[in-house]
PQR file with spaces between the fields and no chain letter, atoms N, CA, C, O and H, PARSE charges and radii, in Angstrom:
ATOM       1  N    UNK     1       0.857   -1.178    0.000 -0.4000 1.5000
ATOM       2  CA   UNK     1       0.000    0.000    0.000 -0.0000 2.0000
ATOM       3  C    UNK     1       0.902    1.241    0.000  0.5500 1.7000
ATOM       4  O    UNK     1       1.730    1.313    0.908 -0.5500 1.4000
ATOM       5  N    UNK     2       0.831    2.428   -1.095 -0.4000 1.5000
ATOM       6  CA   UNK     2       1.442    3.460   -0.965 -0.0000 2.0000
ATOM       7  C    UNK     2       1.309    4.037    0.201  0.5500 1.7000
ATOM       8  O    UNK     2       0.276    3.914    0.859 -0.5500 1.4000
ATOM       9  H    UNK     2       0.159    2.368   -1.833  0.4000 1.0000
ATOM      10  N    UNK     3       2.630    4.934    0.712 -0.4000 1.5000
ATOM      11  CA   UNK     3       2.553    5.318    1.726 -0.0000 2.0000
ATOM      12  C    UNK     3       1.819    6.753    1.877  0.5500 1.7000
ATOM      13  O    UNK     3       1.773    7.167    3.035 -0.5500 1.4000
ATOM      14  H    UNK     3       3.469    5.034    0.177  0.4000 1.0000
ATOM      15  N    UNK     4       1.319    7.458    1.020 -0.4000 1.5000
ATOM      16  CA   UNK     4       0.532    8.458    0.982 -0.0000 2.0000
ATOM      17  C    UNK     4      -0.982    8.214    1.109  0.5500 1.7000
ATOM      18  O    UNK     4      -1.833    9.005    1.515 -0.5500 1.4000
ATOM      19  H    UNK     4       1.356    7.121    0.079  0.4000 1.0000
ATOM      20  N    UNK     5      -1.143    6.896    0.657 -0.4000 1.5000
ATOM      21  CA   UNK     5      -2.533    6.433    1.111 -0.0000 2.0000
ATOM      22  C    UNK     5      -2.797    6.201    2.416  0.5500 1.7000
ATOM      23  O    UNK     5      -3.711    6.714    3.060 -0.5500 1.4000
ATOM      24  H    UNK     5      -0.452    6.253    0.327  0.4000 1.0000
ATOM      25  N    UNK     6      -1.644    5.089    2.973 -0.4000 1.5000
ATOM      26  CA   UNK     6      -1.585    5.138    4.242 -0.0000 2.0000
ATOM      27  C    UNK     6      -2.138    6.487    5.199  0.5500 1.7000
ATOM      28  O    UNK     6      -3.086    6.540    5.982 -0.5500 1.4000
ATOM      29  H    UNK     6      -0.901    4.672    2.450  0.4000 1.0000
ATOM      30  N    UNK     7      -1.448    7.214    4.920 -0.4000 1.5000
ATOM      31  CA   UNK     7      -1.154    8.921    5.477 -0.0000 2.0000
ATOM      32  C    UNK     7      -2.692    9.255    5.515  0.5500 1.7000
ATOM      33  O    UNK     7      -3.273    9.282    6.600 -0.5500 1.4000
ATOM      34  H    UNK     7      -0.678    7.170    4.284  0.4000 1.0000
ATOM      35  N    UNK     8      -3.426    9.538    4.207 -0.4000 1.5000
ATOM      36  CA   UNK     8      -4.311    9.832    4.054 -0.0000 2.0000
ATOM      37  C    UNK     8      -5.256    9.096    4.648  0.5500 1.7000
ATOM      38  O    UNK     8      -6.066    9.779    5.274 -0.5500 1.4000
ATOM      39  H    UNK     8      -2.954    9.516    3.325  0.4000 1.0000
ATOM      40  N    UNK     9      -5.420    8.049    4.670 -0.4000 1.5000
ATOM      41  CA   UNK     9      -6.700    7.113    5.566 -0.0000 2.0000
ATOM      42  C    UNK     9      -6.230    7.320    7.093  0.5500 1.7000
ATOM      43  O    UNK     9      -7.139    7.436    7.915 -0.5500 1.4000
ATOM      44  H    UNK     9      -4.762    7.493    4.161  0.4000 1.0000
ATOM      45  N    UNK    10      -5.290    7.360    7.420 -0.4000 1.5000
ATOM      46  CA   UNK    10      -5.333    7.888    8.762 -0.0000 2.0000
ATOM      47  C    UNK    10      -6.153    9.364    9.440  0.5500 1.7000
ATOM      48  O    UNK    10      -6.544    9.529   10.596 -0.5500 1.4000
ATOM      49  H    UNK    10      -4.551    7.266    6.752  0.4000 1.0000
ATOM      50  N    UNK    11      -6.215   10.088    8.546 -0.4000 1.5000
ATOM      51  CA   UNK    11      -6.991   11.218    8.817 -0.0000 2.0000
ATOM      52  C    UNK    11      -8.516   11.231    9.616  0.5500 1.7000
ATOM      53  O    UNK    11      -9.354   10.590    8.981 -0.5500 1.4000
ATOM      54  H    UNK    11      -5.897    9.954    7.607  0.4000 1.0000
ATOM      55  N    UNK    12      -8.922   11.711   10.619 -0.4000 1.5000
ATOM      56  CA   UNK    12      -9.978   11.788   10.815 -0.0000 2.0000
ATOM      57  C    UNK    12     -10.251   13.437   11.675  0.5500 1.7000
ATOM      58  O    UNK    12      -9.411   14.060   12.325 -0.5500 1.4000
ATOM      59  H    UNK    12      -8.241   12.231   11.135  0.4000 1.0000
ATOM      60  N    UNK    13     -11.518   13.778   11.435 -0.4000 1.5000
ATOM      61  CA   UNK    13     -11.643   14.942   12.397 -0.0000 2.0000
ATOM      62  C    UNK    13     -12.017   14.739   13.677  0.5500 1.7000
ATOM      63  O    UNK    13     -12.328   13.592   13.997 -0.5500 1.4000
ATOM      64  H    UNK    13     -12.200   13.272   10.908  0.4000 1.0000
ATOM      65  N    UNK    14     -12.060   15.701   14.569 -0.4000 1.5000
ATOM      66  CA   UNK    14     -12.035   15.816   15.606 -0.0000 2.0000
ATOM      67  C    UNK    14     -13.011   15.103   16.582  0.5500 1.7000
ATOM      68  O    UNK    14     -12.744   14.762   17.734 -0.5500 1.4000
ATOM      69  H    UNK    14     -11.807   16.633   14.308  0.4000 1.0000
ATOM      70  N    UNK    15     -14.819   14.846   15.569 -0.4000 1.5000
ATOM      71  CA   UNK    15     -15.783   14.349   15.923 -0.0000 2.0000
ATOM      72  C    UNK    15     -15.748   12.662   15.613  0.5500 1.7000
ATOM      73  O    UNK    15     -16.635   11.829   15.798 -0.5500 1.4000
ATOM      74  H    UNK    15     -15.035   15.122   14.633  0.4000 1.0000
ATOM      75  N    UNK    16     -14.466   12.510   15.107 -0.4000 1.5000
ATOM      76  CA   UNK    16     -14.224   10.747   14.545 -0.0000 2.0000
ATOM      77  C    UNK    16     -14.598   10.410   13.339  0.5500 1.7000
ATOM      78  O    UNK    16     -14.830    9.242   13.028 -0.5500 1.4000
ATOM      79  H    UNK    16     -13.745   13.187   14.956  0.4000 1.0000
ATOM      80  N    UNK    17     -14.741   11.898   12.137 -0.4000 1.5000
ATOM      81  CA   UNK    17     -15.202   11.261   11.107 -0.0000 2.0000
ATOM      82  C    UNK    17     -13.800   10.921   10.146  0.5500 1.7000
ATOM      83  O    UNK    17     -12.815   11.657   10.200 -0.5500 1.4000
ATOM      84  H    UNK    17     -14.553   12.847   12.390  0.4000 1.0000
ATOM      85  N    UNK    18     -13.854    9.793    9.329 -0.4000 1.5000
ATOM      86  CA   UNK    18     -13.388    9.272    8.855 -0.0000 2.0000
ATOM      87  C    UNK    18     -12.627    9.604    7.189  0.5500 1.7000
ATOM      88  O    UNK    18     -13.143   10.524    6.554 -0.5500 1.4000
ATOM      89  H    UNK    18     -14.654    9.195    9.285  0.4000 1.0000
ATOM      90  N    UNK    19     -11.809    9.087    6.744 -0.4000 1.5000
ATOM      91  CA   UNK    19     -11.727    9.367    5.264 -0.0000 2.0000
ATOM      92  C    UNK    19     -11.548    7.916    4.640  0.5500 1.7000
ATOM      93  O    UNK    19     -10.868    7.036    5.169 -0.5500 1.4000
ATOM      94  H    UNK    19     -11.389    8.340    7.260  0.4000 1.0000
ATOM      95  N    UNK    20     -12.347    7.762    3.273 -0.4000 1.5000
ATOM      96  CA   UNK    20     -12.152    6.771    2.239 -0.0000 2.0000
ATOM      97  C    UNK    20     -11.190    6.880    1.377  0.5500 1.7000
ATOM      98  O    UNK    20     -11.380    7.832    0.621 -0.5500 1.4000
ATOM      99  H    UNK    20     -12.899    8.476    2.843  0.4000 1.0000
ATOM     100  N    UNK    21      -9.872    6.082    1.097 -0.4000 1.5000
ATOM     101  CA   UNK    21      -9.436    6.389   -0.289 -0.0000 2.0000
ATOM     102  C    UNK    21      -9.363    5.198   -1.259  0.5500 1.7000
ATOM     103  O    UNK    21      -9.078    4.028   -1.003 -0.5500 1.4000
ATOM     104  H    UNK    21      -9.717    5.309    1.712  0.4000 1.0000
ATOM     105  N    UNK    22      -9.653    5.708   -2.309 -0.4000 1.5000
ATOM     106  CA   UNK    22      -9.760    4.689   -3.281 -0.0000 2.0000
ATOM     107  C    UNK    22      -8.739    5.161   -4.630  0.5500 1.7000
ATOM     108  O    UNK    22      -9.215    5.900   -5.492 -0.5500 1.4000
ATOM     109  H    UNK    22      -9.885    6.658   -2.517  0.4000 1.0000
ATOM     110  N    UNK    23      -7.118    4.604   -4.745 -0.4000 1.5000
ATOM     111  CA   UNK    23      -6.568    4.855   -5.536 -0.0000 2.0000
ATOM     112  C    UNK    23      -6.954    4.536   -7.008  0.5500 1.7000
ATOM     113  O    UNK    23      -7.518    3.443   -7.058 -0.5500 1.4000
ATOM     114  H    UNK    23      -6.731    4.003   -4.045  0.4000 1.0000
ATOM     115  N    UNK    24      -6.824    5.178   -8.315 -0.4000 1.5000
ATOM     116  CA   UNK    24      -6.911    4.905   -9.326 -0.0000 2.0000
ATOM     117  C    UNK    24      -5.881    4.569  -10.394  0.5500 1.7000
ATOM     118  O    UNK    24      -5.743    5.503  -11.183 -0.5500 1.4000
ATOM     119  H    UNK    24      -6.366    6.066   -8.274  0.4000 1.0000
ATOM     120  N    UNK    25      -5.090    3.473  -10.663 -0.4000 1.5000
ATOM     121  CA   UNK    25      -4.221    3.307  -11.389 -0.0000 2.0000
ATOM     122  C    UNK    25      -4.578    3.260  -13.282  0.5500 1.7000
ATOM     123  O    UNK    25      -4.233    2.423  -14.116 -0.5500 1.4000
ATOM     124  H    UNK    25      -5.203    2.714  -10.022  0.4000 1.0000
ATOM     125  N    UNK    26      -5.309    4.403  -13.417 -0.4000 1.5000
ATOM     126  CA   UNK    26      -5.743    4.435  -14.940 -0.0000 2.0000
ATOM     127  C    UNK    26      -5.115    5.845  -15.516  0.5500 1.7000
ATOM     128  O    UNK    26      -5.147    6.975  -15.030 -0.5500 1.4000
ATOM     129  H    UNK    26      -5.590    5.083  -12.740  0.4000 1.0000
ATOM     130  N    UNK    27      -4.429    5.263  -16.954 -0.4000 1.5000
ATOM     131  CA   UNK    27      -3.971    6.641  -17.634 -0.0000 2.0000
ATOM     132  C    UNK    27      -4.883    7.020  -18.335  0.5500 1.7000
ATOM     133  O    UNK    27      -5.453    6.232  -19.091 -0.5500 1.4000
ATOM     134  H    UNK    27      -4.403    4.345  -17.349  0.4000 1.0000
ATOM     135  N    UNK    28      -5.337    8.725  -18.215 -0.4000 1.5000
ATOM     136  CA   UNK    28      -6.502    9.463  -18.732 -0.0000 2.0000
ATOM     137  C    UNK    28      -5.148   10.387  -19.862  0.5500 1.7000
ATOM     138  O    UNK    28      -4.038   10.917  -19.910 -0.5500 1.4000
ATOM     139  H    UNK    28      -4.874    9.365  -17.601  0.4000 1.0000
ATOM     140  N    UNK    29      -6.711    9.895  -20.780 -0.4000 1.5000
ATOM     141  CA   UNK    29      -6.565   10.757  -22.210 -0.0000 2.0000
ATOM     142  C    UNK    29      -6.257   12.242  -22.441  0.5500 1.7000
ATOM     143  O    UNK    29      -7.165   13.018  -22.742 -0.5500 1.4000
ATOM     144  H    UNK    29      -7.613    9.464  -20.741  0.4000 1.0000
ATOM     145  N    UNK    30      -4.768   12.715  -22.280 -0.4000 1.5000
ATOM     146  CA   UNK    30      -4.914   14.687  -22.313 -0.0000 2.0000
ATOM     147  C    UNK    30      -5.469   14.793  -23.735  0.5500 1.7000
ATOM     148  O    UNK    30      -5.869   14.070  -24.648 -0.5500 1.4000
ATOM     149  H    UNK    30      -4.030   12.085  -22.036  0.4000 1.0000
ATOM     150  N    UNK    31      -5.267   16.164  -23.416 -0.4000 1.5000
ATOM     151  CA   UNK    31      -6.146   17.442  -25.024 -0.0000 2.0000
ATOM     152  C    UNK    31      -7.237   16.735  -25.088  0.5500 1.7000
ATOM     153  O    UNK    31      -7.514   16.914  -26.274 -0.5500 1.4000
ATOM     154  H    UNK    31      -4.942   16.751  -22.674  0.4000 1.0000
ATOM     155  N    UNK    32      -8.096   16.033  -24.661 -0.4000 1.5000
ATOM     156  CA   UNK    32      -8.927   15.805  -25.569 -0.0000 2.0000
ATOM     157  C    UNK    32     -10.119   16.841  -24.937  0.5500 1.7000
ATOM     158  O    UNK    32      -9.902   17.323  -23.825 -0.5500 1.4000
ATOM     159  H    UNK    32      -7.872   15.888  -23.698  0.4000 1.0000
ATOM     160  N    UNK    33     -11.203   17.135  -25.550 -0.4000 1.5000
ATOM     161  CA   UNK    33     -12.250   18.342  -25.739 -0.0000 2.0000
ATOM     162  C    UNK    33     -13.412   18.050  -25.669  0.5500 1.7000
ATOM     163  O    UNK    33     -13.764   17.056  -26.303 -0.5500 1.4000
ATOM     164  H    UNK    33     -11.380   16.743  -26.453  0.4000 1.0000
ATOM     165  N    UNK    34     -14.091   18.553  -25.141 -0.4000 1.5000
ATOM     166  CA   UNK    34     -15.356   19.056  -24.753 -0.0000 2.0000
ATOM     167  C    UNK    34     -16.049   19.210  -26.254  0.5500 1.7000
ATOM     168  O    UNK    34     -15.523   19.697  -27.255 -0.5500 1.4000
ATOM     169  H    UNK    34     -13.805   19.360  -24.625  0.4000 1.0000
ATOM     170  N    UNK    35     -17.318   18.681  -26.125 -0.4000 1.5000
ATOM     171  CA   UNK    35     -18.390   19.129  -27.341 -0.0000 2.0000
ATOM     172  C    UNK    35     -18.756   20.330  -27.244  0.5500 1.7000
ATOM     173  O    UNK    35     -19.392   20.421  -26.194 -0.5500 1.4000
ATOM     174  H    UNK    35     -17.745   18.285  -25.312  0.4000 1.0000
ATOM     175  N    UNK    36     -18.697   21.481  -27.852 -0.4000 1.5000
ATOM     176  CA   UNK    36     -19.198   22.806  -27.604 -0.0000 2.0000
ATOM     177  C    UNK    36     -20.597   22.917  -27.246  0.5500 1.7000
ATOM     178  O    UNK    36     -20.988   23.721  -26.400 -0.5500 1.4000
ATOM     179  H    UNK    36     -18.180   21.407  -28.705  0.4000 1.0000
ATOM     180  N    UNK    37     -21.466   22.014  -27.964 -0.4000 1.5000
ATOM     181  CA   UNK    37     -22.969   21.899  -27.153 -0.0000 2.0000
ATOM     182  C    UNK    37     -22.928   21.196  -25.751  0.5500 1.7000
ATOM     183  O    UNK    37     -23.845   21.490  -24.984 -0.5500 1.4000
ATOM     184  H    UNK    37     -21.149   21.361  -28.651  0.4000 1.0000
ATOM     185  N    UNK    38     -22.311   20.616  -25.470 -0.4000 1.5000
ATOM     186  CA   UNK    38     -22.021   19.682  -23.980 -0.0000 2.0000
ATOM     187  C    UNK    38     -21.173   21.327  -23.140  0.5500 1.7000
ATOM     188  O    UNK    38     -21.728   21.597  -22.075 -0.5500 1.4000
ATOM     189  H    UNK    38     -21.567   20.377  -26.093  0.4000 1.0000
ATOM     190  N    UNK    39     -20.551   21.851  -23.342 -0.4000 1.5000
ATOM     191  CA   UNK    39     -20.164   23.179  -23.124 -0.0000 2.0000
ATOM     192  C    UNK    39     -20.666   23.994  -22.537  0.5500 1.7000
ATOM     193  O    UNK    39     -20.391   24.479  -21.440 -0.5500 1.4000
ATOM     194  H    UNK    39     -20.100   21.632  -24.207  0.4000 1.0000
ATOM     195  N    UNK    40     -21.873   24.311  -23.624 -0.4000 1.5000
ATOM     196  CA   UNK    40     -22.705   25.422  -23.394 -0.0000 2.0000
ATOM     197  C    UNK    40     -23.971   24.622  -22.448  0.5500 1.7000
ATOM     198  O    UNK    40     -24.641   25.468  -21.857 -0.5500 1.4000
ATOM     199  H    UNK    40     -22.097   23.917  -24.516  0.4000 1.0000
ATOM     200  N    UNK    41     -24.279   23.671  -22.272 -0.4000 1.5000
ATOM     201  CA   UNK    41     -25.171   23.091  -21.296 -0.0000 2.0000
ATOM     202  C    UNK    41     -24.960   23.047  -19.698  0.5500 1.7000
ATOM     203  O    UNK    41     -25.812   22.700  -18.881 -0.5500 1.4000
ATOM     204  H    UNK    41     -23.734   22.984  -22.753  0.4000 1.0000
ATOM     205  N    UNK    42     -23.424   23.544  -19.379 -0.4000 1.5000
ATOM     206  CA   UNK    42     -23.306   23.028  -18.030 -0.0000 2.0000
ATOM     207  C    UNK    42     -23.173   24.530  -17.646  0.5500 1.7000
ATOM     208  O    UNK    42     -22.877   25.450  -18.408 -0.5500 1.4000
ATOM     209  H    UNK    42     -22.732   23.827  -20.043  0.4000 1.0000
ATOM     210  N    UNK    43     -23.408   24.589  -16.516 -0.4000 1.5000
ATOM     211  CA   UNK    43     -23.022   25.896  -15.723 -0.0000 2.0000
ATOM     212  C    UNK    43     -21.718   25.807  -14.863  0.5500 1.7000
ATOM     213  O    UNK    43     -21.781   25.321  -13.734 -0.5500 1.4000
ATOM     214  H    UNK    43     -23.649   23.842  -15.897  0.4000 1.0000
ATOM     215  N    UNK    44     -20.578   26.252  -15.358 -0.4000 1.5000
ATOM     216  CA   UNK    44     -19.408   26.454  -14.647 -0.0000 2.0000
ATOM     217  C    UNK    44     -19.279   27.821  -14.428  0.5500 1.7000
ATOM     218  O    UNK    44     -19.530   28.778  -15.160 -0.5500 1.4000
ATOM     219  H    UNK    44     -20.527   26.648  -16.275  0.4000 1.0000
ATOM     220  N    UNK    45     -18.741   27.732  -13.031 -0.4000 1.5000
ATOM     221  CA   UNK    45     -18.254   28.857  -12.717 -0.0000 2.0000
ATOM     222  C    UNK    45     -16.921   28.976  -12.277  0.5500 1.7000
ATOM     223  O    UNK    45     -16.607   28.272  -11.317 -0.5500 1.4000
ATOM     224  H    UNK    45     -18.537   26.955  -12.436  0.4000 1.0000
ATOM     225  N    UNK    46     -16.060   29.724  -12.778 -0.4000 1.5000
ATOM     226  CA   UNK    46     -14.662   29.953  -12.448 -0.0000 2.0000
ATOM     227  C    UNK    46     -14.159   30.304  -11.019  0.5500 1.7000
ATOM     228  O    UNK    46     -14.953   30.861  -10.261 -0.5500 1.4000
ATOM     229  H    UNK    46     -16.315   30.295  -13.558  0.4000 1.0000
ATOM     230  N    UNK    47     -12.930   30.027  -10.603 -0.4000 1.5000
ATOM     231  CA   UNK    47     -13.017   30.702   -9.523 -0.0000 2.0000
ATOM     232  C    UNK    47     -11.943   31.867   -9.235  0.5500 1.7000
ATOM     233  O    UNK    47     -11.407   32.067  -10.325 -0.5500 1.4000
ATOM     234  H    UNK    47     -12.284   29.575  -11.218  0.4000 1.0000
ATOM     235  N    UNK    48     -11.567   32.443   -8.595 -0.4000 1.5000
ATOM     236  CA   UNK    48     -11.385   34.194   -8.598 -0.0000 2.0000
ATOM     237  C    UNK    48      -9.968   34.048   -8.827  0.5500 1.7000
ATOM     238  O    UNK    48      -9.553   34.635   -9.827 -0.5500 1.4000
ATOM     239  H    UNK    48     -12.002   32.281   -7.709  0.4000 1.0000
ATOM     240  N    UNK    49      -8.756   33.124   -7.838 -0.4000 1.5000
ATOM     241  CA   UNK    49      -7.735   33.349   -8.052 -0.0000 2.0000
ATOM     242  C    UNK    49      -7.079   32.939   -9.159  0.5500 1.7000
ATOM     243  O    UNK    49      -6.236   33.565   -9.802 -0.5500 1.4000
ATOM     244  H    UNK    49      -9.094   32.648   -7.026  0.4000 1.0000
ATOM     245  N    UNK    50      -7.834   31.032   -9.494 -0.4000 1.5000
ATOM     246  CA   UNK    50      -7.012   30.563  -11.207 -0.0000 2.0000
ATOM     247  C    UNK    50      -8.290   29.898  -11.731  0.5500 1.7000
ATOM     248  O    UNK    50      -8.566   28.699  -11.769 -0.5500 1.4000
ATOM     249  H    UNK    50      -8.518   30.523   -8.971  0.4000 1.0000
ATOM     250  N    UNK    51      -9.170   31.207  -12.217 -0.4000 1.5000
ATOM     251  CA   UNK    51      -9.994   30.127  -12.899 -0.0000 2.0000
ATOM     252  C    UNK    51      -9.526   29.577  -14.589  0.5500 1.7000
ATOM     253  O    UNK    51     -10.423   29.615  -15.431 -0.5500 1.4000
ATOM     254  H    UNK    51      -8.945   32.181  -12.186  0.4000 1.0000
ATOM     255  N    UNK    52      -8.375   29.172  -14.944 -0.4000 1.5000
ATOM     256  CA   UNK    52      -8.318   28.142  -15.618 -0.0000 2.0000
ATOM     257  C    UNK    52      -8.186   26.555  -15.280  0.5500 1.7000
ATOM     258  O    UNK    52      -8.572   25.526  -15.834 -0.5500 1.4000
ATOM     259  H    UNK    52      -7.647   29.141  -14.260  0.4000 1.0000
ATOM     260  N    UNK    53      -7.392   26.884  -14.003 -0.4000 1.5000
ATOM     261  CA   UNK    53      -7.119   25.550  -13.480 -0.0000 2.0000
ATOM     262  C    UNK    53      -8.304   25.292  -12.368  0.5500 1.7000
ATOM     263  O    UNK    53      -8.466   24.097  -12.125 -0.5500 1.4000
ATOM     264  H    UNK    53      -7.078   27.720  -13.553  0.4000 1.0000
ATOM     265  N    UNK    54      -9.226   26.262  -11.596 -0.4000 1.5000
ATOM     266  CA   UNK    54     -10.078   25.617  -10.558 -0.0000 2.0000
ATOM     267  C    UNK    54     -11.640   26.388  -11.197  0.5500 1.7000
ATOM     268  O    UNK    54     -11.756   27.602  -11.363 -0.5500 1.4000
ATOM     269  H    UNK    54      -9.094   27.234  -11.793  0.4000 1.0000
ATOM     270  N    UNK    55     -12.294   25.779  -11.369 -0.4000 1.5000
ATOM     271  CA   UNK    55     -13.588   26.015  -11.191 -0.0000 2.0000
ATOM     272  C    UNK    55     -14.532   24.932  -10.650  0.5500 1.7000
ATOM     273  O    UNK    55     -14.205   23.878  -10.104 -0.5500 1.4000
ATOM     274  H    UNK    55     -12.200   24.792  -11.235  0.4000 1.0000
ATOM     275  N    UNK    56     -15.665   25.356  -10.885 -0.4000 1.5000
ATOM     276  CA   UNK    56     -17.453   24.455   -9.761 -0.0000 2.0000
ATOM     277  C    UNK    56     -18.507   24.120  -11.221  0.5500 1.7000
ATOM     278  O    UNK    56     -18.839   24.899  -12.115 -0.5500 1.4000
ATOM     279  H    UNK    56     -15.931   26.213  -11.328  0.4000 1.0000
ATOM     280  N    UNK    57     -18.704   23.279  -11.112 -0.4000 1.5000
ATOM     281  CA   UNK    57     -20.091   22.477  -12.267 -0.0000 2.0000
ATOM     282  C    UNK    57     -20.865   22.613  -11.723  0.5500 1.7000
ATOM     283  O    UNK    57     -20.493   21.851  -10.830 -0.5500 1.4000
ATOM     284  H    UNK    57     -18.435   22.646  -10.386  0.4000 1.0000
ATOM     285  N    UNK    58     -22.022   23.048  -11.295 -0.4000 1.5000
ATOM     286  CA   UNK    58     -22.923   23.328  -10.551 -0.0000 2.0000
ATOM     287  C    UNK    58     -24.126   22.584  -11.468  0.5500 1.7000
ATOM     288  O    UNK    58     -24.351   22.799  -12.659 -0.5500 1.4000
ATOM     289  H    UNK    58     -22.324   23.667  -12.020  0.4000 1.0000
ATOM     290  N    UNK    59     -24.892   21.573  -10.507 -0.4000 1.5000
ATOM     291  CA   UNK    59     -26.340   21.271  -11.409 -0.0000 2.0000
ATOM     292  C    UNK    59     -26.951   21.995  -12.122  0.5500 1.7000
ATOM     293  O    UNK    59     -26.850   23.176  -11.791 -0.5500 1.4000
ATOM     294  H    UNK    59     -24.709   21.399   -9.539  0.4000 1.0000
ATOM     295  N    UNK    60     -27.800   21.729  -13.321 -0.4000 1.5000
ATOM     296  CA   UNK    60     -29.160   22.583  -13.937 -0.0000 2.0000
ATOM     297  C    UNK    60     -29.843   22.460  -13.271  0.5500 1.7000
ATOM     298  O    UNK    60     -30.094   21.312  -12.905 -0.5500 1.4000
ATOM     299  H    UNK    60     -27.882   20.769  -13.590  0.4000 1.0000
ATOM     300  N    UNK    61     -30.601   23.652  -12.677 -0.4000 1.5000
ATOM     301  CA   UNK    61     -31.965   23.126  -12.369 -0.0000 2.0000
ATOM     302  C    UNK    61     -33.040   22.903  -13.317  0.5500 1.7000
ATOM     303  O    UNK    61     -33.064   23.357  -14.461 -0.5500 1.4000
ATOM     304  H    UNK    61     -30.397   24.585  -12.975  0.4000 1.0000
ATOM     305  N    UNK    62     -34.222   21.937  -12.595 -0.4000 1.5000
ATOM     306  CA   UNK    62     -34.607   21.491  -13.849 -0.0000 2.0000
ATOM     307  C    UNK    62     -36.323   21.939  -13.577  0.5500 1.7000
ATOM     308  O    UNK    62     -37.394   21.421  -13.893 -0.5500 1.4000
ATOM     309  H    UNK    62     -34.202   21.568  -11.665  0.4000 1.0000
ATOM     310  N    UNK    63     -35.897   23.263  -12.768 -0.4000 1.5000
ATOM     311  CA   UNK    63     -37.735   23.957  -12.612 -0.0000 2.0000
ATOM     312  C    UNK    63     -37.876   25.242  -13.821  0.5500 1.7000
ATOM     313  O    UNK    63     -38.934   25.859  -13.946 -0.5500 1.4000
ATOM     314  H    UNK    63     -35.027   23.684  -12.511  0.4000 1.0000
C-alpha cells in the first residue's frame, strides 16, 4: 500500500469522522475536448484566483 494512502486514511476529524481512499491506477486521455454543445449546457463557474485551473459544475436546475 502506498505510503501516501496510508497517510491519508489515517486522517480523521475531531468528531471521529473518517476518510475513504480509493486509488486509481488508470492513464486518462490529455487534449482531448469538450463538445461545444455539452459546453454550453453546463453551468461552470470559475473561480477568482485561477480560474483556468479551478472552477465548480454546478447542477441545472430542472424547474
Amino acid at each position: 500500500m502506498p505510503l501516501v494512502k496510508q497517510l491519508i486514511e489515517r486522517t480523521q476529524t475531531r468528531t471521529g469522522l473518517q476518510v475513504t481512499v480509493d486509488i486509481i491506477d488508470r492513464v486518462y486521455e490529455t487534449g482531448r475536448k469538450a463538445a461545444l454543445d455539452l459546453k454550453a449546457s453546463l453551468r461552470i463557474v470559475a473561480d477568482a484566483l485561477l480560474p483556468p485551473w479551478n472552477y465548480t459544475i454546478l447542477p441545472n436546475s430542472t424547474a
